[in-house]
Structures are given as structure tokens and as C-alpha cells.
LOLOLUM-519313 format. One record per atom (N, C-alpha, C, O): residue in three letters; y, x, z. Coordinates in steps of 0.001 Angstrom, whole numbers, padded with zeros to 6 digits, always signed. Layout:
BEGIN
ALAYXZ/...
This chain:
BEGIN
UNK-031583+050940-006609/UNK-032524+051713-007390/UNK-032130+053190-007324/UNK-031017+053679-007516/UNK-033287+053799-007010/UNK-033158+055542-006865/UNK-032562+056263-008309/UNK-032245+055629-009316/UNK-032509+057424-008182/UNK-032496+058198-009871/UNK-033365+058244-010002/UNK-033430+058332-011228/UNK-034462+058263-009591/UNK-035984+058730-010184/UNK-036742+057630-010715/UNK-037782+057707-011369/UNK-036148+056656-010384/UNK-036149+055278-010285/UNK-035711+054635-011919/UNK-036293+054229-012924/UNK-034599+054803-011529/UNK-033940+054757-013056/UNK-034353+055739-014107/UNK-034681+055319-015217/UNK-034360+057292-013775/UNK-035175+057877-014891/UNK-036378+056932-015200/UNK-036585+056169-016143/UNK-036917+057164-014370/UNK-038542+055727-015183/UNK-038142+055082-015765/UNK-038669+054996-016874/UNK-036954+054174-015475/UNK-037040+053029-016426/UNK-036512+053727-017744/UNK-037052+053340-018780/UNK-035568+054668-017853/UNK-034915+055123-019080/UNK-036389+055509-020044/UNK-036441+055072-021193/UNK-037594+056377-019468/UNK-038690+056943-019851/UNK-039347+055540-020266/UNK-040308+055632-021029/UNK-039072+054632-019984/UNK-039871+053081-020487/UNK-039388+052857-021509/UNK-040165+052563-022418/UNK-038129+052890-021759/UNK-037447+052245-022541/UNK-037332+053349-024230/UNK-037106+053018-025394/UNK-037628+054765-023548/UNK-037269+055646-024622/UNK-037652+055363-026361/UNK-037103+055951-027293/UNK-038554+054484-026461/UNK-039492+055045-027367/UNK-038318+053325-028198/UNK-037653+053585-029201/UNK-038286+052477-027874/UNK-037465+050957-028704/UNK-036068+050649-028246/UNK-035595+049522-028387/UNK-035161+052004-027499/UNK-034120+050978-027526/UNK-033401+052366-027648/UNK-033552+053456-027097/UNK-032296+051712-028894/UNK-032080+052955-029907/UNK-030961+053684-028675/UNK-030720+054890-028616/UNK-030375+052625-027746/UNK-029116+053303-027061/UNK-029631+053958-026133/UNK-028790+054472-025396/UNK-030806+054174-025836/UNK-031678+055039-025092/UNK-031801+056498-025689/UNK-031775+057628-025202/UNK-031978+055865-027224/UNK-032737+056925-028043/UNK-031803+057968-028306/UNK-032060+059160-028137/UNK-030421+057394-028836/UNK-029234+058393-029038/UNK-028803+058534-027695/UNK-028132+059565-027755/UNK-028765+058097-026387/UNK-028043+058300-025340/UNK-028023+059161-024295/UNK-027123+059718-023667/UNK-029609+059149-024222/UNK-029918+059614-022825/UNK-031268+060832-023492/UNK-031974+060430-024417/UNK-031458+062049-023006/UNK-032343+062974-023405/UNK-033066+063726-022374/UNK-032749+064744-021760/UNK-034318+062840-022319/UNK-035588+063341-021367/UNK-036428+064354-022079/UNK-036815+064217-023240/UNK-036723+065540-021191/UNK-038093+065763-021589/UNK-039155+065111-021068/UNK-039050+064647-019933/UNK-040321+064967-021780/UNK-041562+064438-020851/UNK-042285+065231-019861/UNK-043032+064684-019050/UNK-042093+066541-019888/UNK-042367+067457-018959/UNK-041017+068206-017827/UNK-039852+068378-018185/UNK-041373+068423-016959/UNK-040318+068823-015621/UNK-040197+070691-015615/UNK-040906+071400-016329/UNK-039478+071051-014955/UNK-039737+072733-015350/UNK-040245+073532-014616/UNK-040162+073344-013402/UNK-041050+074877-015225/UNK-042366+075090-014682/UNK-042239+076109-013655/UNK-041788+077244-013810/UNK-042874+075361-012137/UNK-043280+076275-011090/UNK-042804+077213-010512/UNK-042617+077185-009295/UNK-042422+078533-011480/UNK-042188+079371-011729/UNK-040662+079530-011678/UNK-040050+080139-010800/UNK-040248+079041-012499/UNK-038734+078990-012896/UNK-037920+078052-011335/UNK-036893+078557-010883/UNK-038296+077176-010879/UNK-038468+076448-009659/UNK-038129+077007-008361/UNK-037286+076678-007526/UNK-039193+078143-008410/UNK-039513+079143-007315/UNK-038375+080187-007425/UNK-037743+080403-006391/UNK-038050+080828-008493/UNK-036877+081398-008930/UNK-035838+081214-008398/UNK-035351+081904-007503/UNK-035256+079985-009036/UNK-034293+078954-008377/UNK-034051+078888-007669/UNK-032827+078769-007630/UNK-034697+078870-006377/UNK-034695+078822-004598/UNK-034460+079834-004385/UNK-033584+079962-003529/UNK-035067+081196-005002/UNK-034961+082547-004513/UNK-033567+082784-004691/UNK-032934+083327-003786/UNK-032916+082376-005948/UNK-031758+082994-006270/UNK-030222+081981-005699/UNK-029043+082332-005641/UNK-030766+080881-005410/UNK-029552+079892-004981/UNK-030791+079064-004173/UNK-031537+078227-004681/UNK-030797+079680-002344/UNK-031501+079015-001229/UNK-030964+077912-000956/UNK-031719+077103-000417/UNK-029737+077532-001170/UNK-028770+076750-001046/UNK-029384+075169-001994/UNK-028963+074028-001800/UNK-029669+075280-002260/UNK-029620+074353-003574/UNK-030582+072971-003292/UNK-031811+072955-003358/UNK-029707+071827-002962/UNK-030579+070823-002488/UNK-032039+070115-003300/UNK-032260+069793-004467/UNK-032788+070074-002144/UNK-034488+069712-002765/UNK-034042+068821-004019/UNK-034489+069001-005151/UNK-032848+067567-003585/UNK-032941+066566-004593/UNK-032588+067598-006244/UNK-033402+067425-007151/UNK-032115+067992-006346/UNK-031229+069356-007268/UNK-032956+069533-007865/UNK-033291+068850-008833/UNK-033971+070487-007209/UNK-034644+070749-007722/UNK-035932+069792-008029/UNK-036551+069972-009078/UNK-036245+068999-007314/UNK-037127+068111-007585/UNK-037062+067484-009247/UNK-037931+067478-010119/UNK-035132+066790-009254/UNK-035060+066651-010218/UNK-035840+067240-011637/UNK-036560+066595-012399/UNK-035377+068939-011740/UNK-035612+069842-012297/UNK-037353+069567-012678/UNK-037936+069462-013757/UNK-037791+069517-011367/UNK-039435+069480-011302/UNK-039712+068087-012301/UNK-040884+067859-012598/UNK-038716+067228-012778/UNK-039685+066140-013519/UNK-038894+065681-014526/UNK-039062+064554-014993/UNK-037935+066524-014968/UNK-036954+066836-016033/UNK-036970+068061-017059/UNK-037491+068214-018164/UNK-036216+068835-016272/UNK-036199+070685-016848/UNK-034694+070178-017509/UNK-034301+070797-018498/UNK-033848+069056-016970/UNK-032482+069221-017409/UNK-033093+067890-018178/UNK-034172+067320-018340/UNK-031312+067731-018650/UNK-031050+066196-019132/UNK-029754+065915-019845/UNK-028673+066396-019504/UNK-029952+065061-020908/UNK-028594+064743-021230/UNK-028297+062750-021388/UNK-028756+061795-022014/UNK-027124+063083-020243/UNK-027132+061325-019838/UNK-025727+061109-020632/UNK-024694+061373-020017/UNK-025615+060459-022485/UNK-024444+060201-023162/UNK-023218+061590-022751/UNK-023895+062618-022739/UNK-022055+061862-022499/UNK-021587+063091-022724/UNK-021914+064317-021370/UNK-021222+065237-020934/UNK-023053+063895-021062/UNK-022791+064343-019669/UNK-024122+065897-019835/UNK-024980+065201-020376/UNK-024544+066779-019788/UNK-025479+067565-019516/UNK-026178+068382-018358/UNK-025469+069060-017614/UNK-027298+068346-018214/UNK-027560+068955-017051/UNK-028442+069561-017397/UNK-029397+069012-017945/UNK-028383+071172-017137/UNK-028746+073041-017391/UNK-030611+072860-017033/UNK-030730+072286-015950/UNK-031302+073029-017346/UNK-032742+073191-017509/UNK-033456+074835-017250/UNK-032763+075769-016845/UNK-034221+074905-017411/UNK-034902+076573-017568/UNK-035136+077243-018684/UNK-035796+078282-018699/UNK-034474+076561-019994/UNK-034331+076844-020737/UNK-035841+077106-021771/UNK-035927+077943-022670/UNK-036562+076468-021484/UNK-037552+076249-022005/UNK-037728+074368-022525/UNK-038869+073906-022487/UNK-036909+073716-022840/UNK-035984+072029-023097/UNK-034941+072661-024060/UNK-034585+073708-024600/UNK-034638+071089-023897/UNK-033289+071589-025153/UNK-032231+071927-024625/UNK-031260+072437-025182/UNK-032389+071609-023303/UNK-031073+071910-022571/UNK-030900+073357-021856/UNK-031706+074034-021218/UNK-029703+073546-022166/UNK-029112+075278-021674/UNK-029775+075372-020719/UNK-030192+074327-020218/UNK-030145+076757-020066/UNK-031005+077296-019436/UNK-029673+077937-018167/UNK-028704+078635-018464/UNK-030007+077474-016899/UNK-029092+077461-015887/UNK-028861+079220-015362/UNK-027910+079752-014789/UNK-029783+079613-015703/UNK-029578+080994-015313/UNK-028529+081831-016217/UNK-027651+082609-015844/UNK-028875+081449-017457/UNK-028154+082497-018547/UNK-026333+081385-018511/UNK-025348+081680-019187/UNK-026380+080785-018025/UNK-025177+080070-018595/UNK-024946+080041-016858/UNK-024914+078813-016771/UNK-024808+080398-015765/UNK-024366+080978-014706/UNK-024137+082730-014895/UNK-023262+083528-014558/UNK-025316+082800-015555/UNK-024552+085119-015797/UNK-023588+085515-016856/UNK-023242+086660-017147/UNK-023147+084220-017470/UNK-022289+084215-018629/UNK-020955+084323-018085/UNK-020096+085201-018005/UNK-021095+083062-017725/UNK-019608+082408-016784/UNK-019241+083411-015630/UNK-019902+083745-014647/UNK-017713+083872-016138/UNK-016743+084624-015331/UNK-017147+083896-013845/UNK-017290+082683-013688/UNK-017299+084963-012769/UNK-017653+084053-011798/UNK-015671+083159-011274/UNK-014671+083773-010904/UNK-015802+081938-011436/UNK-014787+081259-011034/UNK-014257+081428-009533/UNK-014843+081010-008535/UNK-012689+082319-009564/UNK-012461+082266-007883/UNK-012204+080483-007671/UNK-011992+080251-006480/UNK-012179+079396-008410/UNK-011527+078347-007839/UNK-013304+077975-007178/UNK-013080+077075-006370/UNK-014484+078176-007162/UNK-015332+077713-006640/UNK-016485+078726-006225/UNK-016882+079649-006937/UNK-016978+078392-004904/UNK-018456+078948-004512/UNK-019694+078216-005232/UNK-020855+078276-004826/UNK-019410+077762-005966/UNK-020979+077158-006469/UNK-021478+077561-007606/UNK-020800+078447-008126/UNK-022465+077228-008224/UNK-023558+077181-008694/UNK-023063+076055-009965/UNK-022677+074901-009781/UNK-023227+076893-011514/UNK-022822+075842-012626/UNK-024317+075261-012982/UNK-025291+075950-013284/UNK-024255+073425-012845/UNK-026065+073274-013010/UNK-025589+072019-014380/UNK-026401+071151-014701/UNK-024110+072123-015101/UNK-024424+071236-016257/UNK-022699+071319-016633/UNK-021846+072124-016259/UNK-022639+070473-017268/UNK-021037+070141-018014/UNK-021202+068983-018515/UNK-022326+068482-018538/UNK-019690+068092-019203/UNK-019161+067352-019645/UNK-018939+067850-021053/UNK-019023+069054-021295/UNK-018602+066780-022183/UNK-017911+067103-023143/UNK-017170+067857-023389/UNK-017162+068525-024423/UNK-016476+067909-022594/UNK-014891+068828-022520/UNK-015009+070283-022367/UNK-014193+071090-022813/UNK-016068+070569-021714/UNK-016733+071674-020875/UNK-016287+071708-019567/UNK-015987+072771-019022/UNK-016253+071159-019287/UNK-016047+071445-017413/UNK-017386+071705-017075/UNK-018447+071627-017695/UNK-016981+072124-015627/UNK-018467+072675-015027/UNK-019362+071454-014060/UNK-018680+071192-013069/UNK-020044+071038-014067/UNK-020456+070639-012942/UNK-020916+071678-011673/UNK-021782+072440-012103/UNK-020643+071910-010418/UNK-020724+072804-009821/UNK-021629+072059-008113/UNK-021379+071079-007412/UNK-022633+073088-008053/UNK-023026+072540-006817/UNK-023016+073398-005868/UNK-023703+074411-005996/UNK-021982+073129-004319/UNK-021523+073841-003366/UNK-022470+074146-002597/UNK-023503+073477-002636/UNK-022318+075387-001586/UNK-023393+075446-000772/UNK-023305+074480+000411/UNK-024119+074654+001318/UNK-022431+073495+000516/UNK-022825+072923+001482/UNK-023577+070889+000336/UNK-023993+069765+000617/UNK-023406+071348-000316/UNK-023717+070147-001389/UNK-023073+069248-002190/UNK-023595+068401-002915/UNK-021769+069504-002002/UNK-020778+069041-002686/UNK-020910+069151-004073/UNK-021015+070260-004598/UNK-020917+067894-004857/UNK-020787+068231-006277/UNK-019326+068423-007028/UNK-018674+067457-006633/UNK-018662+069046-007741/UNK-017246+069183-008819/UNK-017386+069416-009615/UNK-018428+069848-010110/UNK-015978+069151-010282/UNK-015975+069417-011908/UNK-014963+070528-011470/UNK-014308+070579-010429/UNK-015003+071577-012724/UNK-013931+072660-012542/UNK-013779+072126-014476/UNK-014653+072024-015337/UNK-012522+071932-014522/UNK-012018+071871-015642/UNK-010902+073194-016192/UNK-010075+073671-015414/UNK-011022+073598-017422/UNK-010539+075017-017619/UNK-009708+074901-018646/UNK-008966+075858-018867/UNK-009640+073794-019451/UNK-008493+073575-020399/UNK-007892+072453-020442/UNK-008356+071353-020743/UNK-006582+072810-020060/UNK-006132+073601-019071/UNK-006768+073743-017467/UNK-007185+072755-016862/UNK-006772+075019-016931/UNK-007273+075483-015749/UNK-006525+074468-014558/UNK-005330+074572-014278/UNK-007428+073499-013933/UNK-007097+072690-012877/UNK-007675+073041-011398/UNK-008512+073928-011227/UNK-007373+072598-010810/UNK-008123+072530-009146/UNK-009447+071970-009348/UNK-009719+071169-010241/UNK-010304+072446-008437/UNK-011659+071375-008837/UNK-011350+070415-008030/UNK-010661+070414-007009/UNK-012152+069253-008797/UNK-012392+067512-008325/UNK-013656+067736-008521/UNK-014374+068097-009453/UNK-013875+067141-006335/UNK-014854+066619-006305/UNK-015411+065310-006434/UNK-014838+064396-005842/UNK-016580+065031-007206/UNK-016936+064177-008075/UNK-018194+063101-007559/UNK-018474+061941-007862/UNK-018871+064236-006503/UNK-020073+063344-005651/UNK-020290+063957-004360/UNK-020002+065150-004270/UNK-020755+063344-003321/UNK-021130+063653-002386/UNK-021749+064573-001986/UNK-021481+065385-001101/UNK-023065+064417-002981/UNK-024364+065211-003275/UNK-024588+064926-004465/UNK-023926+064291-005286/UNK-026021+065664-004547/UNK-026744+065763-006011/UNK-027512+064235-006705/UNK-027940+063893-007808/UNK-027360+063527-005144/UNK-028352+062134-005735/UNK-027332+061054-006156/UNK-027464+060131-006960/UNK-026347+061396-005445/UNK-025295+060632-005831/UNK-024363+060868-007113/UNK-023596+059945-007387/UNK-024350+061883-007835/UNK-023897+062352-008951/UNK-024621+061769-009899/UNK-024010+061156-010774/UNK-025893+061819-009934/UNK-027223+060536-010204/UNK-026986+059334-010623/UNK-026800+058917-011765/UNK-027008+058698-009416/UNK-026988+057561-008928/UNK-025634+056578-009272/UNK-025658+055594-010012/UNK-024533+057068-008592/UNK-023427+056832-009120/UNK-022355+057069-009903/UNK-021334+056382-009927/UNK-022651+058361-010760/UNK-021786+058872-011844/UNK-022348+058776-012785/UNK-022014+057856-013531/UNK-023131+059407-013073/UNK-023843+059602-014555/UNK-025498+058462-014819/UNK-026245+058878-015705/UNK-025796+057598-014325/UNK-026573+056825-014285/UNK-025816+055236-012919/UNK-026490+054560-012142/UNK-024368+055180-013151/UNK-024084+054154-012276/UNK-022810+053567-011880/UNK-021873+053924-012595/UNK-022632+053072-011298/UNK-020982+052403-011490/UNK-019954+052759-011341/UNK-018990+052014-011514/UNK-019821+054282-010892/UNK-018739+055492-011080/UNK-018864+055832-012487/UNK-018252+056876-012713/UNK-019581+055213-013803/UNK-019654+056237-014494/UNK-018526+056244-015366/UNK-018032+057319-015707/UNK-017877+054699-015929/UNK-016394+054516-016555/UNK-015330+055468-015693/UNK-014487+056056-016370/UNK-015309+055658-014273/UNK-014616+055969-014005/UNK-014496+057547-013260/UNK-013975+057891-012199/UNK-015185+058281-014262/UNK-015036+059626-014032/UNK-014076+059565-015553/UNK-013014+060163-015377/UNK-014157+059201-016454/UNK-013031+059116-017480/UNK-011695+058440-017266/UNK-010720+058669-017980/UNK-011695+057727-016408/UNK-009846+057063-016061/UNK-010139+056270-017571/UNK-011283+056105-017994/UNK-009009+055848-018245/UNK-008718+054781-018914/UNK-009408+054817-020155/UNK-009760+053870-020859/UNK-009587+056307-020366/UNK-009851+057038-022015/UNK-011036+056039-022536/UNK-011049+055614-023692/UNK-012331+055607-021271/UNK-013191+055288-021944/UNK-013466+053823-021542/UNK-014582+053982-021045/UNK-013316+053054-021470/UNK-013366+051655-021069/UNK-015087+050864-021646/UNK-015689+050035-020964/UNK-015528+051339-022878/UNK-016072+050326-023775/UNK-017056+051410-024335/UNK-016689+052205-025200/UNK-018372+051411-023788/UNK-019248+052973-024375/UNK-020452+051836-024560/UNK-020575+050700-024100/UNK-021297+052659-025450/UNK-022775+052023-025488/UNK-023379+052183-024305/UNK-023939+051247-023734/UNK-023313+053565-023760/UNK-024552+054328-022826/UNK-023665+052913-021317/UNK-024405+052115-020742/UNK-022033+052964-021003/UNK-021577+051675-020335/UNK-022368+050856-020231/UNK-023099+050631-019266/UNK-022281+050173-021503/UNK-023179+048664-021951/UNK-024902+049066-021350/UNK-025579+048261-020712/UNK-025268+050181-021652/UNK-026789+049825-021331/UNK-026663+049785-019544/UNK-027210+048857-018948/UNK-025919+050841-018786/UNK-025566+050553-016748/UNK-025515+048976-016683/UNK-026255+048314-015955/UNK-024675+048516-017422/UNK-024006+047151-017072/UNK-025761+046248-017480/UNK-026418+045635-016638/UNK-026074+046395-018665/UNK-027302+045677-019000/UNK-028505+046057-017799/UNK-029159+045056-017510/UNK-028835+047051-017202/UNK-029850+047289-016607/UNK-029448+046927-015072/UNK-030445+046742-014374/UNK-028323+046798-014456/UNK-027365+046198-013422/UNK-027184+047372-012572/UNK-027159+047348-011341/UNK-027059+048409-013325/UNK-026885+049584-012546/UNK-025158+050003-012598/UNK-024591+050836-011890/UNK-024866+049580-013121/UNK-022906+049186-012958/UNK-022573+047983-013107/UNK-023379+047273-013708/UNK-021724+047572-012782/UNK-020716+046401-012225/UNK-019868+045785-014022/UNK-018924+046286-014633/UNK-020705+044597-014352/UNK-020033+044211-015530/UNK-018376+044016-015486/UNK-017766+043680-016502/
């Protein structure tokens, strides 16, 4: 099953299943045109899957995980929270979300996804391949226990991957 794939089903499920309801945060609208077009202008780099997303989202929050919007959603607006951030010598990319902790999610120009973690200041770990796979298998899939190592074993947002068979019981 695709991410776009699984977003649907999460968008099915939004409205009766409460671990949906506290877990995962869709808008029903994607972000507009405009802001899109922007995007490309200012980071050419930036894979279609990256923005398409954007186009039927405007950003997202999957249990501790966030991903940067146009700031017209609830979610931080990718531009102002890239002109904020000291530009990082540990990376060439592009900040398009964070973790709890605040790390960055960062997307390379060749497509590499990482985390840059800053407290304490680490090396970045890369975390996905690409953008569909950060998706697919981290934050919607059976990498997702294990971007935490041991800390998290036993989560609701877990239980719903494992229930929908999108991670490995």
C-alpha cells in the first residue's frame, strides 16, 4: 500500500476511530497552487513525491512526528521555519518537519531524507531513502518502532500500523 494510499484510509477512518482522531492530523484540503509553485521556485530540488504530498495535505501530523505545511493548516509553515533556522553546516537540505525532540527532518538535494538532532548536536542519520519511503516506512510503517530504538516498544498510533497491516505485529 502507497502513502496516498494509506492517507485515504487514515481520511476514512478520521471521523470513529479515536486513535486516528488523537493520532494522526489531516487537513481536508492540500496547499494552495501558489505556495506549491513557490516551493519549486525556491527549492528546484525537491522531489514531486515531497510536493504532491503537500498538494493533498498542506503538512501533517503522524503521532510525534510533524510535517511543515504553507502555513495556512495547523502545521508550521515550511518557509518561515527554514528562514528561522541557523542555516546548519552539518546539512545541505531543506527542513520540511520534526520529531518530538525537535530534530529536523531534512530533505537533500539528491533526496535523501535525515534527522539532524541538536540536543545534544549529533551527526545527521539518515532515516529514508526518499520522501515516499519516509512515508511509507517510517512514519506510516514498519520502520516506525524503530526510529525510537527501545524507548518506544508499545504506542497506540504502533497498535493502529500493526492493526491496519502496515507494520509487522
Amino acid at each position: 500500500m502507497t502513502w496516498q494510499q494509506k492517507i485515504g484510509r487514515i481520511r476514512e477512518l478520521a471521523d470513529g476511530n479515536m486513535t486516528v482522531v488523537l493520532f494522526a492530523g489531516l487537513t481536508p484540503k492540500g496547499a494552495p497552487a501558489e505556495f506549491l509553485d513557490e516551493l519549486r521556485k525556491r527549492w528546484p530540488f525537491l522531489p514531486d513525491s515531497y510536493v504532491t504530498f503537500l498538494s493533498v495535505t498542506d503538512g501533517a501530523q503522524f503521532d510525534l512526528f510533524v510535517l511543515f505545511g504553507s502555513g495556512r493548516s495547523p502545521y508550521p509553515a515550511i518557509f518561515p521555519e527554514n528562514d528561522r533556522r541557523e542555516r546548519d553546516e552539518r546539512t545541505s537540505g531543506i527542513a520540511i518537519g520534526e520529531d518530538a525532540s525537535g530534530g529536523e527532518f531534512v530533505i537533500l538535494p539528491n533526496g535523501i531524507i535525515q534527522i539532524l538532532r541538536s540536543d545534544p548536536p549529533e551527526p545527521p542519520d539518515t532515516v529514508a531513502a526518499n520522501f515516499d519511503d519516509l512515508l511509507d516506512q517510517v512514519m506510516l510503517g514498519p520502520r516506525y518502532h524503530s526510529f525510537f530504538g527501545k524507548a518506544r516498544k508499545h504506542t497506540d498510533w504502533g497498535d493502529f500500523l500493526r492493526k491496519e497491516g502496515w507494520a509487522p505485529s
